[in-house]
N, CA, C and O atoms as a GROMACS GRO file, in nm:
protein
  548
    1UNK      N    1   2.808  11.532  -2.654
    1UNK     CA    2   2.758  11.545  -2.518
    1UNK      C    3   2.607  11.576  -2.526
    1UNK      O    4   2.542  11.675  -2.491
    2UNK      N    5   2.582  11.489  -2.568
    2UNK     CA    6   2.424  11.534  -2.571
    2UNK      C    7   2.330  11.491  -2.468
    2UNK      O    8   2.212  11.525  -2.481
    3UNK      N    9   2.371  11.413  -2.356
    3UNK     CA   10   2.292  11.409  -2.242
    3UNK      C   11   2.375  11.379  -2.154
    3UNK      O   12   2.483  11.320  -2.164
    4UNK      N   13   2.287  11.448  -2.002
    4UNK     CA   14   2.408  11.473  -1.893
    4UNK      C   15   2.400  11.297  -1.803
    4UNK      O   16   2.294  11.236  -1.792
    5UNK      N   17   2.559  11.236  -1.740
    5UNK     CA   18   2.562  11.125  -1.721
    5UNK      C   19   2.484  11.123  -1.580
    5UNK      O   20   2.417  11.222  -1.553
    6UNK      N   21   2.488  11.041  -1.511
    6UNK     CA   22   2.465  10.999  -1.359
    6UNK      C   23   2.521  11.109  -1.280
    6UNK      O   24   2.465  11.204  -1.226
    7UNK      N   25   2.686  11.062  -1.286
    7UNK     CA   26   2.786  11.127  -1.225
    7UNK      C   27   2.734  11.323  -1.240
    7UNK      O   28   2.715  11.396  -1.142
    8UNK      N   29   2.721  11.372  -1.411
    8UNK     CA   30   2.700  11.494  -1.421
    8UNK      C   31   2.552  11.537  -1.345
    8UNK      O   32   2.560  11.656  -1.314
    9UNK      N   33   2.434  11.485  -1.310
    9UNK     CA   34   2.297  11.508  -1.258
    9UNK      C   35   2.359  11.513  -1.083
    9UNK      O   36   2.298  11.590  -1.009
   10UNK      N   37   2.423  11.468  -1.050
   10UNK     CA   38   2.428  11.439  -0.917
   10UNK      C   39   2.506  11.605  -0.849
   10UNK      O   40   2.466  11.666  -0.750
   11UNK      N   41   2.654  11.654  -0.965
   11UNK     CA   42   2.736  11.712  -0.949
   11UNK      C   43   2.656  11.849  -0.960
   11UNK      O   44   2.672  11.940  -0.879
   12UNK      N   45   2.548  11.857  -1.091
   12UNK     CA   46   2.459  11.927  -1.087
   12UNK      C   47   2.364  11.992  -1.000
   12UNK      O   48   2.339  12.111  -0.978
   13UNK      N   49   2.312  11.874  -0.954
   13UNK     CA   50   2.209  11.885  -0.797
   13UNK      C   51   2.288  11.955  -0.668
   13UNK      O   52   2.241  12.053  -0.611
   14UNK      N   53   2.413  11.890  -0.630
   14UNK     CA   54   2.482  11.964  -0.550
   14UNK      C   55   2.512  12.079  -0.570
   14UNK      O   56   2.490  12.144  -0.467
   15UNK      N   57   2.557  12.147  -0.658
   15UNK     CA   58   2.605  12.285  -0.703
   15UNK      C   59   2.437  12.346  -0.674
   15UNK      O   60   2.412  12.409  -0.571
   16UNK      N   61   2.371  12.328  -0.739
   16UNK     CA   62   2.213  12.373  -0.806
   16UNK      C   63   2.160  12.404  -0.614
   16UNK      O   64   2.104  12.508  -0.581
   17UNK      N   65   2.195  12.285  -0.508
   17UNK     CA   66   2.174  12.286  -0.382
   17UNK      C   67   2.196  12.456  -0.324
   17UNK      O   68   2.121  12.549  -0.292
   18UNK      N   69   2.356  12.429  -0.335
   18UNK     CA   70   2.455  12.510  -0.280
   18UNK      C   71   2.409  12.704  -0.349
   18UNK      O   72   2.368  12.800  -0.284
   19UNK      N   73   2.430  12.696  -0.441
   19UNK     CA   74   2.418  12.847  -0.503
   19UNK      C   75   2.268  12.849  -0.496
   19UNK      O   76   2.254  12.956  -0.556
   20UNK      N   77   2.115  12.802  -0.461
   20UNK     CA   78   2.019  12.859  -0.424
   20UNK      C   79   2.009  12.887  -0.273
   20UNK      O   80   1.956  12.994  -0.243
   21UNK      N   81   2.052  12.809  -0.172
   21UNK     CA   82   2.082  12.812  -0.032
   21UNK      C   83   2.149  12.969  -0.006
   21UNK      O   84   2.104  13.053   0.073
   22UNK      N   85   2.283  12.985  -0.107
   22UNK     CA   86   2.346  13.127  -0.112
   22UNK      C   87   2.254  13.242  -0.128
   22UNK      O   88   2.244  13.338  -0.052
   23UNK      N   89   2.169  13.214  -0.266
   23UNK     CA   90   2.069  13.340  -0.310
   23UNK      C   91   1.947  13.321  -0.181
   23UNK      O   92   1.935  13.422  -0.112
   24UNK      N   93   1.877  13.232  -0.153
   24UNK     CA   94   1.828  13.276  -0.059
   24UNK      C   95   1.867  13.347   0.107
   24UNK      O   96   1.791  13.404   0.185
   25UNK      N   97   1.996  13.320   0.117
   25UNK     CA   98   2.055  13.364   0.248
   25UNK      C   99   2.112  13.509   0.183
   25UNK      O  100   2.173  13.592   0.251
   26UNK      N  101   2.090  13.523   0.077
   26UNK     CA  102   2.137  13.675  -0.024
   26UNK      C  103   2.278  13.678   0.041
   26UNK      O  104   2.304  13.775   0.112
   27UNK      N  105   2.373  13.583   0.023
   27UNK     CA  106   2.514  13.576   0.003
   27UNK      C  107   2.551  13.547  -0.144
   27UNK      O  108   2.486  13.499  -0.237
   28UNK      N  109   2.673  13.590  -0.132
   28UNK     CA  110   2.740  13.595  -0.230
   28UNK      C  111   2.803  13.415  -0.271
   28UNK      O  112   2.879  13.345  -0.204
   29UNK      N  113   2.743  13.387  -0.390
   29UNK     CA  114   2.781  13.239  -0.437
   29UNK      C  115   2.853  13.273  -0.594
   29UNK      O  116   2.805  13.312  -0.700
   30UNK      N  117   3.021  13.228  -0.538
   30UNK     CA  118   3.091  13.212  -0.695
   30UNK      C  119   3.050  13.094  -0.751
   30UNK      O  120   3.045  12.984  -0.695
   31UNK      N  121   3.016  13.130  -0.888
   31UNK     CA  122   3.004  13.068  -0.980
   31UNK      C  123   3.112  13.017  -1.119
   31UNK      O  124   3.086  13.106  -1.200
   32UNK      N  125   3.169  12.966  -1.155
   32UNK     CA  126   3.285  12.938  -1.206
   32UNK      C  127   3.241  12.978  -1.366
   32UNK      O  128   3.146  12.905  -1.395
   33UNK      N  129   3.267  13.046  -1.452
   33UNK     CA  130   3.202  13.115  -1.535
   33UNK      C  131   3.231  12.980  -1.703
   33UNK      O  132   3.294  12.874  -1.709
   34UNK      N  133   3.169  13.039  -1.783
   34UNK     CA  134   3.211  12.890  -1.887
   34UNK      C  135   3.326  12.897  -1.960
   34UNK      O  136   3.340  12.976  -2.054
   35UNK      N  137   3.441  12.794  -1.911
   35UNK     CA  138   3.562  12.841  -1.996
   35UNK      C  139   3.560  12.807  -2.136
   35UNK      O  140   3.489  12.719  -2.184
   36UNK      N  141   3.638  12.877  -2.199
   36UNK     CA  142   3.667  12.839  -2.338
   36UNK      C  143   3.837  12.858  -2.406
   36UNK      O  144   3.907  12.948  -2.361
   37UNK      N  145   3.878  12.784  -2.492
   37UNK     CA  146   4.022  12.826  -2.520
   37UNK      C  147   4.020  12.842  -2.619
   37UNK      O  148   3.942  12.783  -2.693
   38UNK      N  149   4.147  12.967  -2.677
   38UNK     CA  150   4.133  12.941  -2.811
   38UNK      C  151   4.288  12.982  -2.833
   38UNK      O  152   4.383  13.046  -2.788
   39UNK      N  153   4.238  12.890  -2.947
   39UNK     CA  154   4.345  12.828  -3.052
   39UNK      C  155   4.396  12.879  -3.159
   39UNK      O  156   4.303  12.933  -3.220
   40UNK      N  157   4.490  12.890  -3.212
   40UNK     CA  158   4.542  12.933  -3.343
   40UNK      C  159   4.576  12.855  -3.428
   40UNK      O  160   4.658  12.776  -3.381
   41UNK      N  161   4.547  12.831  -3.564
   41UNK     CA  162   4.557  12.760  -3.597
   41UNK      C  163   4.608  12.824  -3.759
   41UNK      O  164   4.612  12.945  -3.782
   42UNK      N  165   4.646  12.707  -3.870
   42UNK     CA  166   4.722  12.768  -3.996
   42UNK      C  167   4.608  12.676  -4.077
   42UNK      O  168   4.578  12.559  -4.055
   43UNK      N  169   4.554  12.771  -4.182
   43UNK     CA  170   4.505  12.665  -4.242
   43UNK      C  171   4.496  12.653  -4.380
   43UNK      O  172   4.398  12.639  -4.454
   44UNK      N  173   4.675  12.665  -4.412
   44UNK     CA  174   4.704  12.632  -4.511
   44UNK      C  175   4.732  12.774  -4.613
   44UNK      O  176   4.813  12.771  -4.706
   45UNK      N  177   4.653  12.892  -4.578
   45UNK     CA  178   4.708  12.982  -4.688
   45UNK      C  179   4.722  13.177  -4.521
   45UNK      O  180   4.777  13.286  -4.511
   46UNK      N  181   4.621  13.080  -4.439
   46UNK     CA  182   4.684  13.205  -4.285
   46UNK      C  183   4.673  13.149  -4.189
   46UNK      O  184   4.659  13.027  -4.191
   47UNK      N  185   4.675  13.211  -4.084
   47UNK     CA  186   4.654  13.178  -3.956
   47UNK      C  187   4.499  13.226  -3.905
   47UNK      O  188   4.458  13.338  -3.936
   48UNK      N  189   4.441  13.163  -3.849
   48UNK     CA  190   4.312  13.123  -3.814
   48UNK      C  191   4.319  13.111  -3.590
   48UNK      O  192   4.375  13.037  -3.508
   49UNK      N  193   4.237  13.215  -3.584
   49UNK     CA  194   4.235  13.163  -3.461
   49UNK      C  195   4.022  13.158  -3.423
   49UNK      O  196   3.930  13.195  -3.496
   50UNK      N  197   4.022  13.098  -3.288
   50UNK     CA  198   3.868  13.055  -3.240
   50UNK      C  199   3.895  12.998  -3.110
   50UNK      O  200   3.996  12.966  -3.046
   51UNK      N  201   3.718  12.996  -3.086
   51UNK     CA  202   3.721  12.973  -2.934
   51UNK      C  203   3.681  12.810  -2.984
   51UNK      O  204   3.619  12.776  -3.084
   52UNK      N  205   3.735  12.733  -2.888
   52UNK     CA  206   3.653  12.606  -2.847
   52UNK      C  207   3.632  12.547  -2.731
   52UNK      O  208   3.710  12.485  -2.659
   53UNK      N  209   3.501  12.575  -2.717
   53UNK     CA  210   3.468  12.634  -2.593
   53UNK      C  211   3.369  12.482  -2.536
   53UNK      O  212   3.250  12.487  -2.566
   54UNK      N  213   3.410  12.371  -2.471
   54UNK     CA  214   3.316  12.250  -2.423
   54UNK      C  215   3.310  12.225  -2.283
   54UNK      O  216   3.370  12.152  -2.204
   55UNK      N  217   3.174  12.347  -2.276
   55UNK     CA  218   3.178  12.322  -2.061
   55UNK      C  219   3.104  12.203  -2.041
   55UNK      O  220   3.045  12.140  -2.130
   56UNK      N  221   3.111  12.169  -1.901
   56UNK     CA  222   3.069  12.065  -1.869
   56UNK      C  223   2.918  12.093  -1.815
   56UNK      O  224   2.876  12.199  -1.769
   57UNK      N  225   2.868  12.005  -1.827
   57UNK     CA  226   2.695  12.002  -1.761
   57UNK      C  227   2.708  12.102  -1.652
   57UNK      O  228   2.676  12.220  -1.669
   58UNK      N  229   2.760  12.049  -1.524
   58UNK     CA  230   2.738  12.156  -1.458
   58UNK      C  231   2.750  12.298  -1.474
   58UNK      O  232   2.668  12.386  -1.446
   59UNK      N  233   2.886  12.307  -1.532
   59UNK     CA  234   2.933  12.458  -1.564
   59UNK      C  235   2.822  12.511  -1.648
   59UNK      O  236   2.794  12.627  -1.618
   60UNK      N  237   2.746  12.457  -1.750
   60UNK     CA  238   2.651  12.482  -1.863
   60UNK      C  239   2.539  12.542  -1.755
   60UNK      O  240   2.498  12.658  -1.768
   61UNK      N  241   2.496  12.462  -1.656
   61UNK     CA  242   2.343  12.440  -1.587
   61UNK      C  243   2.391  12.549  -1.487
   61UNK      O  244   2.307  12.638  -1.470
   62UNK      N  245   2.515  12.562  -1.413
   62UNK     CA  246   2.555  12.667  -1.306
   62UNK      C  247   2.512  12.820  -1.341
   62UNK      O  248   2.470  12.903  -1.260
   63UNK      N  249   2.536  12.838  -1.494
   63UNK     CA  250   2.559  12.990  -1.569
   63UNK      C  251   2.409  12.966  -1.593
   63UNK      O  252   2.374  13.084  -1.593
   64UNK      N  253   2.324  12.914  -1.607
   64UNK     CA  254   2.194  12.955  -1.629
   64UNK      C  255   2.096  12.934  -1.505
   64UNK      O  256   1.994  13.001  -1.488
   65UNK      N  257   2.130  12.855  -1.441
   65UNK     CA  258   2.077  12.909  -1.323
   65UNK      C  259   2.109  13.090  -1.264
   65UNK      O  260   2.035  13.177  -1.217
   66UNK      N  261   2.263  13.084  -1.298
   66UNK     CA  262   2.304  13.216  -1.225
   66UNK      C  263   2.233  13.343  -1.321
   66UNK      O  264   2.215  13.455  -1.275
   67UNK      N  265   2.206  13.314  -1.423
   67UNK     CA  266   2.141  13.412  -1.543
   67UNK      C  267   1.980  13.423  -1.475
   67UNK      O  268   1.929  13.532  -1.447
   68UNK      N  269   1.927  13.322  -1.458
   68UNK     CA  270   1.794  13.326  -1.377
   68UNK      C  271   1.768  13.380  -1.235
   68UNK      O  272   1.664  13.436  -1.203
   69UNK      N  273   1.859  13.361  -1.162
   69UNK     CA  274   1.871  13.437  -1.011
   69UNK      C  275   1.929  13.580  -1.052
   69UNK      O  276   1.918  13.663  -0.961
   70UNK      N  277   1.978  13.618  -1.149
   70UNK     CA  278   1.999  13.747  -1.156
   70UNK      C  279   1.908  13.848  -1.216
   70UNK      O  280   1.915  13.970  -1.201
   71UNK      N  281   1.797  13.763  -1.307
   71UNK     CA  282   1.691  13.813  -1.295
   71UNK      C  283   1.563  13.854  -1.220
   71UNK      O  284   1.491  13.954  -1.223
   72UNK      N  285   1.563  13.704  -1.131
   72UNK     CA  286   1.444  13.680  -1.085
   72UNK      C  287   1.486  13.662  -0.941
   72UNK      O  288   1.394  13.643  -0.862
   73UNK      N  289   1.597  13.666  -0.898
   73UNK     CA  290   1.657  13.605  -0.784
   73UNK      C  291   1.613  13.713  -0.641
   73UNK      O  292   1.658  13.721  -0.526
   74UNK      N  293   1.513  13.782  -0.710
   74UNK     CA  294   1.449  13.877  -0.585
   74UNK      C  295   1.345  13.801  -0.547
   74UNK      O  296   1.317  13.810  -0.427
   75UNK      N  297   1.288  13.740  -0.602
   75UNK     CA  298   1.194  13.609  -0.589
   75UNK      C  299   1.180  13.513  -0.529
   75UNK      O  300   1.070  13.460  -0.515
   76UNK      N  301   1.316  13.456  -0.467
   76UNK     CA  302   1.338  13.355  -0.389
   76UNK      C  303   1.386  13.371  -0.243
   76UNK      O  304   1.491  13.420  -0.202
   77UNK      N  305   1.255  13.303  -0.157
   77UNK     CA  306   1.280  13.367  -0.032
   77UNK      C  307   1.267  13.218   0.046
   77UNK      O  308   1.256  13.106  -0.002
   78UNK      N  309   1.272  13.257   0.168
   78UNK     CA  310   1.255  13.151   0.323
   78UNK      C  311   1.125  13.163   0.384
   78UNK      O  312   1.093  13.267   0.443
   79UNK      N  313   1.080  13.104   0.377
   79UNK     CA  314   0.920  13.122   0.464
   79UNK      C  315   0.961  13.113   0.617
   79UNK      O  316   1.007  13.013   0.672
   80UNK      N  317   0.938  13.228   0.673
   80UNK     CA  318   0.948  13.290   0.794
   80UNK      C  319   0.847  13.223   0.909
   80UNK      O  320   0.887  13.226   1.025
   81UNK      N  321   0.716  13.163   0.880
   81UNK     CA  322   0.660  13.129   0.969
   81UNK      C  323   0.660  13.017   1.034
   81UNK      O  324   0.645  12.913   0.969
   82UNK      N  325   0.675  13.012   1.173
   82UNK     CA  326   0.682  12.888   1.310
   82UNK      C  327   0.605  12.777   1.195
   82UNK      O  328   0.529  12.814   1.105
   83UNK      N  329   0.636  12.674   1.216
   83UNK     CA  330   0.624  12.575   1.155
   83UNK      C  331   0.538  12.480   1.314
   83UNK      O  332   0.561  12.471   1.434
   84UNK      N  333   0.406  12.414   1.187
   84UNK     CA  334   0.314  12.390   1.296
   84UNK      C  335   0.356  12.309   1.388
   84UNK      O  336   0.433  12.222   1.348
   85UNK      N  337   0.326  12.308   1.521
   85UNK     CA  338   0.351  12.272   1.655
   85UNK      C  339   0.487  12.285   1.723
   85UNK      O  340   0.526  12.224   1.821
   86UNK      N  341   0.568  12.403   1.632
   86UNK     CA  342   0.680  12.432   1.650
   86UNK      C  343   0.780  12.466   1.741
   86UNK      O  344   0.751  12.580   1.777
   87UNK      N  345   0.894  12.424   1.804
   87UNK     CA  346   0.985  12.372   1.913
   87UNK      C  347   1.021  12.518   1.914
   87UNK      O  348   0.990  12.550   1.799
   88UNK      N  349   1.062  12.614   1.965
   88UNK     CA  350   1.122  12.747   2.018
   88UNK      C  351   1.230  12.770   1.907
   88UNK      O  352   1.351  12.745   1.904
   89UNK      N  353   1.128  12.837   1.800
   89UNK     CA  354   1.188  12.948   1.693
   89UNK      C  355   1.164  12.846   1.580
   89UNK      O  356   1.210  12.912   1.486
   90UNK      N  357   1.118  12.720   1.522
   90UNK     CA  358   1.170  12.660   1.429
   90UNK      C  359   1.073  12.689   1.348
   90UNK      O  360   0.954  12.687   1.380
   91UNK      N  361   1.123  12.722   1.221
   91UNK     CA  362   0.997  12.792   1.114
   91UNK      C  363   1.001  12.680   0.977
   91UNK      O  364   1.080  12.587   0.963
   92UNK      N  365   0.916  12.712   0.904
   92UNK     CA  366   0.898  12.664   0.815
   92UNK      C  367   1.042  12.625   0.747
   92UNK      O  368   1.107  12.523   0.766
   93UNK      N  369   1.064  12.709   0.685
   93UNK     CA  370   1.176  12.724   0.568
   93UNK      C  371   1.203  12.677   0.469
   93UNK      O  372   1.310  12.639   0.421
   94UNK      N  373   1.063  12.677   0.420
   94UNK     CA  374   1.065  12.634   0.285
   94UNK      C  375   1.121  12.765   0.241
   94UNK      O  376   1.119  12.878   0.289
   95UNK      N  377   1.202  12.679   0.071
   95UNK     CA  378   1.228  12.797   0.001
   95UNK      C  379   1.124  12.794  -0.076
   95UNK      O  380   1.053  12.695  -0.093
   96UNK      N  381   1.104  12.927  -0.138
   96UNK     CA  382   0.984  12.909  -0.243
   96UNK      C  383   1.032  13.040  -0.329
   96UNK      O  384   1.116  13.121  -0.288
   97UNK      N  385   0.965  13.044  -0.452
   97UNK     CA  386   0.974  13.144  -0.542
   97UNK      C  387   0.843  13.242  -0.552
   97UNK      O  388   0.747  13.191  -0.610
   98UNK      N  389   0.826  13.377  -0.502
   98UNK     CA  390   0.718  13.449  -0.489
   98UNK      C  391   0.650  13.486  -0.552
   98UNK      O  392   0.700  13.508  -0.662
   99UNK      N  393   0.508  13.517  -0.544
   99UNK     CA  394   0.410  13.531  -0.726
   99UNK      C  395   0.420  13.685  -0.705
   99UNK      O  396   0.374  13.758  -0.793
  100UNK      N  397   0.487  13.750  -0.573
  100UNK     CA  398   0.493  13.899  -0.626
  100UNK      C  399   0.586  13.955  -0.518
  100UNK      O  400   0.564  13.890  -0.416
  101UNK      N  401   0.678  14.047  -0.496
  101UNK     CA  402   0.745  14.120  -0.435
  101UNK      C  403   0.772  14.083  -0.278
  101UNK      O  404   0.851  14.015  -0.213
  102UNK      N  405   0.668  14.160  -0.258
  102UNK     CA  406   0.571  14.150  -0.123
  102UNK      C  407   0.538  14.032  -0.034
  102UNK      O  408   0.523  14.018   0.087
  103UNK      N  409   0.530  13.931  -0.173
  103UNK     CA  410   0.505  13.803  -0.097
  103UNK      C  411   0.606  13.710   0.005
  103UNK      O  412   0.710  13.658  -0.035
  104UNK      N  413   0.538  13.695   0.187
  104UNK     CA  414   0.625  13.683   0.248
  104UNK      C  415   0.663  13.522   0.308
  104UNK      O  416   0.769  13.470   0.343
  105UNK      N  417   0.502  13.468   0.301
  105UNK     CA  418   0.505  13.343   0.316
  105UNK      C  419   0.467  13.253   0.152
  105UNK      O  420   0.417  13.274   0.041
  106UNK      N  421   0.544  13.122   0.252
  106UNK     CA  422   0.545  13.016   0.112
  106UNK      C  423   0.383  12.993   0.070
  106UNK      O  424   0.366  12.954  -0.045
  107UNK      N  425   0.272  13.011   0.146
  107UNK     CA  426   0.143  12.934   0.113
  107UNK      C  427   0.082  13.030   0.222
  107UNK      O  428   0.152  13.093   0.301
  108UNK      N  429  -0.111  13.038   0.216
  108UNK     CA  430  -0.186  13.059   0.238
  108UNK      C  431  -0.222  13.022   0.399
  108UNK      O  432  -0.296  13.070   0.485
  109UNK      N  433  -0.107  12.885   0.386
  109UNK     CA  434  -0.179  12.840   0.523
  109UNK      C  435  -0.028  12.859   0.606
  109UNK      O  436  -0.053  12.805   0.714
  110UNK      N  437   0.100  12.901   0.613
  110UNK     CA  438   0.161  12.955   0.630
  110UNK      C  439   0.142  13.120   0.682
  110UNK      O  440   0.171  13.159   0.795
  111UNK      N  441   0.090  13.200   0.578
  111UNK     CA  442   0.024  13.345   0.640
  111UNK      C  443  -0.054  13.340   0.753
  111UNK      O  444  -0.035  13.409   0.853
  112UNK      N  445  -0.193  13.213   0.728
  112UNK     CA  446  -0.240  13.260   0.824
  112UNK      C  447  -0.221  13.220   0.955
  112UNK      O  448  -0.259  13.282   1.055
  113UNK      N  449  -0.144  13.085   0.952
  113UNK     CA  450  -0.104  13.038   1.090
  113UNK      C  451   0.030  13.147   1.136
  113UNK      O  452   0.047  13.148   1.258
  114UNK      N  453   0.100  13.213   1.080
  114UNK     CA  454   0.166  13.344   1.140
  114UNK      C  455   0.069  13.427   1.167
  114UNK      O  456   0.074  13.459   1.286
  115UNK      N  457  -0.012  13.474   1.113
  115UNK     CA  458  -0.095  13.611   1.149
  115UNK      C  459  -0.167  13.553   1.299
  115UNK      O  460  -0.159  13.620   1.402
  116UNK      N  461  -0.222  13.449   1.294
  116UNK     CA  462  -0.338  13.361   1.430
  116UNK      C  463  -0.216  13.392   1.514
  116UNK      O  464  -0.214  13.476   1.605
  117UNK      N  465  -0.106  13.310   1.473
  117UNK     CA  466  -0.014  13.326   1.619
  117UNK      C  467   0.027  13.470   1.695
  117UNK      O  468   0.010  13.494   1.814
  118UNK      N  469   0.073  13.543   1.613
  118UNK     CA  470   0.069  13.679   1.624
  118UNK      C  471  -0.066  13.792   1.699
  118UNK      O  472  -0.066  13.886   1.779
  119UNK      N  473  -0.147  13.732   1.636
  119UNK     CA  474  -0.272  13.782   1.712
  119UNK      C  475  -0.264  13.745   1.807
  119UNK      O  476  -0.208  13.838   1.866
  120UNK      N  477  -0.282  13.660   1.883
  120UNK     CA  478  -0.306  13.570   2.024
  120UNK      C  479  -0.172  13.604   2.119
  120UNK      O  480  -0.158  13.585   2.240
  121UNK      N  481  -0.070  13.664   2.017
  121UNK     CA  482   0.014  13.703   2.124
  121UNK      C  483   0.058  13.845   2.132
  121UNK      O  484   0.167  13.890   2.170
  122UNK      N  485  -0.065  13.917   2.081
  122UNK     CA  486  -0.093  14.067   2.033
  122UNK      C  487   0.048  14.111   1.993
  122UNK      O  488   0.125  14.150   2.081
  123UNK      N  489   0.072  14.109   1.908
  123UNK     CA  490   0.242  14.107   1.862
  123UNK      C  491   0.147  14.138   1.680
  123UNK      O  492   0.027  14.131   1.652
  124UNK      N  493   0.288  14.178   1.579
  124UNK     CA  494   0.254  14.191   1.479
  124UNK      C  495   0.297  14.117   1.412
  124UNK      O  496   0.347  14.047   1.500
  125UNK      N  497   0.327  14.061   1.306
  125UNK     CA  498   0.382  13.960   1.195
  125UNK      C  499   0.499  14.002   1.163
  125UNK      O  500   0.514  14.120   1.193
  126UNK      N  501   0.624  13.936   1.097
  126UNK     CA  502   0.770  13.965   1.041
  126UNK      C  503   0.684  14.053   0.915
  126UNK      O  504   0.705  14.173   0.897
  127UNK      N  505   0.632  14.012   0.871
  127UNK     CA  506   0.589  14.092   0.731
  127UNK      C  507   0.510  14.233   0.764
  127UNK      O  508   0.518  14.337   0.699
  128UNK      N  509   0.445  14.213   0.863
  128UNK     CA  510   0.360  14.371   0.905
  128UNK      C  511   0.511  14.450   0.931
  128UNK      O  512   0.556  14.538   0.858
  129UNK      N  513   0.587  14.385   1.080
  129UNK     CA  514   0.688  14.483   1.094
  129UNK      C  515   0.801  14.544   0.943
  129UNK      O  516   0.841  14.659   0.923
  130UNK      N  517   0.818  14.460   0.887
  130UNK     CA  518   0.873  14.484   0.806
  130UNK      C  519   0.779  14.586   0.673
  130UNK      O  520   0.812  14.701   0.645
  131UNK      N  521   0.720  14.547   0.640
  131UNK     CA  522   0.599  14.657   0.571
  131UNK      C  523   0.634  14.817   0.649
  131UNK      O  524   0.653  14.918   0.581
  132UNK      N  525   0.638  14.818   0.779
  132UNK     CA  526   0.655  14.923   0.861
  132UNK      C  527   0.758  14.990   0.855
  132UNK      O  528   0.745  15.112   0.852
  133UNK      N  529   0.887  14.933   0.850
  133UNK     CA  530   0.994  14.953   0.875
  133UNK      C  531   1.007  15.022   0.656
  133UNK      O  532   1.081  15.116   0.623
  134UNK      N  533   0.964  14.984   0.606
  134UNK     CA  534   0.967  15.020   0.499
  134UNK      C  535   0.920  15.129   0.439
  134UNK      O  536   0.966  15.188   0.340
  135UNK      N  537   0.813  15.157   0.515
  135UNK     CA  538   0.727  15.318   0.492
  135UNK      C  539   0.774  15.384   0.549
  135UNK      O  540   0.783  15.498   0.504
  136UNK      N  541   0.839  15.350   0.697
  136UNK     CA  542   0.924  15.460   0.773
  136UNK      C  543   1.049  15.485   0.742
  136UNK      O  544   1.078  15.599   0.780
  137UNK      N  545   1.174  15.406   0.667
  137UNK     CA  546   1.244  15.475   0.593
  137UNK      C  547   1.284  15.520   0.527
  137UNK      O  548   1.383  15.589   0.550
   0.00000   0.00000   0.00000
């Protein structure tokens, strides 16, 4: 199995879809863990047992993605801001991966078209209130 088929990239992408959609909505996404069986076997002077263990692409690519979101998976967020010329509530939503904690929008021009809008409607930002809500509890 040394390279993944059509069929396995596709089955991949869907799963890979599904369990980042989960971590960013910070729900809970089962992951089917990598099976392995093992066997007993005689080999000739005892008995011998082992795992043989052959997951499939996805199952392989599922567990390391899930090894990476359990590291880093504080990292991956929804960009919160109205998305330009935006219809009543519709925001960006890009997902993106953050260069630090704190970080609330996907891009530069994301922040500041939330902060402009916010100003003009003397209101504060999801990220100011939230900053707030964080020192105060």
């Amino acid at each position: 199995m040394d390279t993944p088929t059509e069929a396995d990239v596709k089955e991949i992408r869907t799963r890979f879809g599904w369990i980042i959609e989960q971590a960013v909505r910070r729900k809970q996404a089962p992951i089917r863990g990598i099976r392995a069986m093992v066997y007993l076997w005689w080999d000739g002077k005892r008995f011998r047992y082992g795992e043989d263990s052959d997951p499939g692409w996805a199952d392989r690519a599922a567990q390391t993605l899930a090894d990476l979101l359990e590291e880093h998976g504080h990292l991956l967020k929804e960009c919160p801001a109205l998305a330009p010329r935006a219809e009543a509530g519709e925001t960006c939503g890009l997902w993106f991966v953050a260069k630090r904690p704190n970080q609330e929008y996907c891009s530069a021009t994301c922040q500041s078209r939330a902060s402009t809008r916010a100003a003009r409607e003397g209101k504060d930002t999801a990220a100011t209130l939230k900053r707030r809500e964080e020192k105060e509890g």
